[in-house]
C-alpha angles and dihedrals in degrees: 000000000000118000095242092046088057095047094057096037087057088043082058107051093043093060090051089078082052126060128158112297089351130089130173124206134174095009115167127160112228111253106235134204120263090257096051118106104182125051129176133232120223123190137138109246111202121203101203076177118111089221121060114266115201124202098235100178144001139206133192136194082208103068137012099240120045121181143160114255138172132179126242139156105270109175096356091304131100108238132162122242139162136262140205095230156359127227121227093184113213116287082356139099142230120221111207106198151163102293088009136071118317148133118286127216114204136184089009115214080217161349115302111222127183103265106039127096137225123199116231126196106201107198120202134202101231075064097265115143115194124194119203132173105222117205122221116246148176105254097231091049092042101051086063093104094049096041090054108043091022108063 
């Protein structure tokens, strides 16, 4: 590939992750058994905006059904459901996490396996539109950064 070519292509894809008043941080995507058929994607959204941004929407190349979900007690039981939305407050950030909010993958085209990626479109409702590619990883090793600045 030419050289020129590379660099923009890089410059590209680094300003994928950045758009506008939205940027997306730690994001990882939960490996899953063979049998599984639904995973979960985790990242910290941050709003460098003065005005609330909520994610509105989400799409995957990974699964055929993609949703915002979040867990909560329902009937004395913790169960997961989904949302319409999540709040990125003003000059603020929203952490989707295990047994929080966070992305669902349903009805997965295949095993995901540490190692591989899925490409995530997070859609907002101020019209922003942000791509990441979301690596797959092994729940214990992958909560380390939000273990570490979220306690």
């Amino acid at each position: 590939m030419n050289p020129l070519k590379l660099i923009a292509s890089l410059v590209a894809a680094a300003t994928l992750l950045v758009a506008g008043d939205i940027k997306v941080e730690n994001q990882f995507v939960k490996e899953v058994a063979p049998n599984m058929k639904n995973s979960a994607a985790f990242m910290t959204i941050k709003n460098t905006s003065d005005k609330k941004i909520n994610l509105v929407s989400a799409k995957n190349d990974a699964s055929v059904i993609t949703e915002l979900h979040t867990h909560g007690k329902k009937d004395g039981m913790m169960v997961m459901y989904k949302v319409d939305k999540i709040e990125v407050p003003a000059n603020g950030e929203a952490l989707l996490k295990p047994m929080g909010l966070h992305v669902m993958l349903i009805g997965l085209n295949k095993q995901l396996k540490e190692g591989d990626t899925v490409n995530l479109e997070l859609v907002f409702d101020n019209g922003e539109s942000v791509k990441v590619a979301a690596p797959v990883k092994k729940l214990q090793g992958a909560m380390k950064p939000y273990i570490d600045t979220h306690k």
